[in-house]
ROFIMI-728433 format. One record per residue (C-alpha): residue number from 1; residue in one letter; x, y, z. Coordinates in pm, whole numbers, plus 32768, in hexadecimal, padded with zeros to 4 digits. Last residue first. Layout:
<recs>
  zafi  gudren     X     Y     Z
   NUM       A     X     Y     Z
...
</recs>
This chain:
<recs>
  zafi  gudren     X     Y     Z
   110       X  7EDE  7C5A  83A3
   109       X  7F46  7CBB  8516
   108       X  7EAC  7E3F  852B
   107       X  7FBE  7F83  84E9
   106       X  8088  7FDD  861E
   105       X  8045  8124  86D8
   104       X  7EF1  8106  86C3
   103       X  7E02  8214  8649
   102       X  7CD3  826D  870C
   101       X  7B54  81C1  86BC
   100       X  7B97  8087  8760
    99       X  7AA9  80C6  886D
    98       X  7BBB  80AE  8993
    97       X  7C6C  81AE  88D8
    96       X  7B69  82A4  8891
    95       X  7AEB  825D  8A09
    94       X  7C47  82EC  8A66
    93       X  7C64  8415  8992
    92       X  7B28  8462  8A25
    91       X  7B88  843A  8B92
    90       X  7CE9  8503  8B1B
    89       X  7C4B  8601  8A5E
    88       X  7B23  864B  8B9D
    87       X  7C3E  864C  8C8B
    86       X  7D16  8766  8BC1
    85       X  7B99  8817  8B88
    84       X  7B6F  8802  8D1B
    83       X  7CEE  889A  8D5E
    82       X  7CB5  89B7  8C4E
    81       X  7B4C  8A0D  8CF9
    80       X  7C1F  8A3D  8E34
    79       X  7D01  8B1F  8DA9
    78       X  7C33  8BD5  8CEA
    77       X  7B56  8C1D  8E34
    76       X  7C9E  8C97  8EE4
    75       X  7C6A  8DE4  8EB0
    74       X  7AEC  8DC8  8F44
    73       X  7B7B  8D78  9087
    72       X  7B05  8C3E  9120
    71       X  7A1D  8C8A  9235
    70       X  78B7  8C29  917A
    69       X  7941  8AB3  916B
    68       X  7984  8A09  903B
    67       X  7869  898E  8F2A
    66       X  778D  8ABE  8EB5
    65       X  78CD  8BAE  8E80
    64       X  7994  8A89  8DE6
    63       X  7870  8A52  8CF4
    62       X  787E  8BDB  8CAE
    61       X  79EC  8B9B  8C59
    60       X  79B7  8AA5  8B71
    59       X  78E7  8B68  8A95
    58       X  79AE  8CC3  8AC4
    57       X  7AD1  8BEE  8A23
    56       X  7AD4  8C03  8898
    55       X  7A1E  8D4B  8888
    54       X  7B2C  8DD2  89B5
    53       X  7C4D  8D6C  890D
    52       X  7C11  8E03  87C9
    51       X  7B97  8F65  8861
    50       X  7CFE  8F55  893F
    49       X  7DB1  8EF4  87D1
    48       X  7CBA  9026  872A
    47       X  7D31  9134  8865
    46       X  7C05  9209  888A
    45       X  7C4E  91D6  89E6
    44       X  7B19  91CE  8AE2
    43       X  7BC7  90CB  8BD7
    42       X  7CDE  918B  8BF3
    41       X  7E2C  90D5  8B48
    40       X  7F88  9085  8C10
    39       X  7F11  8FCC  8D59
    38       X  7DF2  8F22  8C5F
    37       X  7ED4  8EB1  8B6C
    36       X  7F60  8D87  8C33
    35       X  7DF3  8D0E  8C7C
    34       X  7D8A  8D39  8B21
    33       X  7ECD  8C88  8AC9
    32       X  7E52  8B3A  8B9E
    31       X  7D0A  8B7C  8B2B
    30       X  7D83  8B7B  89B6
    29       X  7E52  8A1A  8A0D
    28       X  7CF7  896D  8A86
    27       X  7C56  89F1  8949
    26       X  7D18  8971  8856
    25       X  7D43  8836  8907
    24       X  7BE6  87E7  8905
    23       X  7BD9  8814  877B
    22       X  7CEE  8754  8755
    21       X  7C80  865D  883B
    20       X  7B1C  863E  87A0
    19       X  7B84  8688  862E
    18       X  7C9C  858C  8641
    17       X  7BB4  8491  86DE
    16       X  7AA2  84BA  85F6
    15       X  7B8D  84B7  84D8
    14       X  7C05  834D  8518
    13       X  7C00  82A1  83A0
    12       X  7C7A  8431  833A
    11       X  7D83  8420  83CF
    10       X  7E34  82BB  83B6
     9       X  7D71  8263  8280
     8       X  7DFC  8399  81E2
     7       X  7F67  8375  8235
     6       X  7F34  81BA  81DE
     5       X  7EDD  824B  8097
     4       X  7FD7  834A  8080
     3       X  80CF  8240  80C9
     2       X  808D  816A  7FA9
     1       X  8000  8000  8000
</recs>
């Protein structure tokens, strides 16, 4: 079999699992620069990287606002909401696997 083929079948024979951990990675690494931005930025800015980070995150950072305690600082609400989408990628990631819908490191006895 050409490698191109084998290329093709390897991504796009699992795109649900690269467009689920990619996806979730994306935004787990954006709150982690949100957060890291934040000290530097106001939270108004007109800034289009600070507008970029907050479409892709202010979803997962009004979950983290319902789900942790009322006494965690708002500034660390990225931070948090990072942690739970890290968590969420690795459980997923993990079911993928178990499913048989991931890529394996070693091609299938045949």
């Amino acid at each position: 079999m050409a490698a191109g083929m084998e290329a093709s079948g390897f991504i796009l024979g699992h795109l649900p699992f690269w467009a689920v951990t990619y996806g979730l990675a994306a935004v787990g690494w954006t709150l982690m620069g949100r957060f890291m931005l934040q000290f530097l930025v106001p939270q108004d800015s007109a800034l289009y990287i600070w507008r970029a980070f907050r479409m892709l995150t202010d979803w997962a950072v009004a979950v983290a606002r319902m789900l942790v305690p009322s006494f965690v600082a708002p500034g660390y609400l990225p931070l948090v909401a990072a942690f739970w989408i890290f968590v969420l990628r690795m459980g997923l990631g993990i079911l993928f696997w178990s499913a048989g819908w991931a890529p394996r490191f070693a091609p299938p006895e045949g």
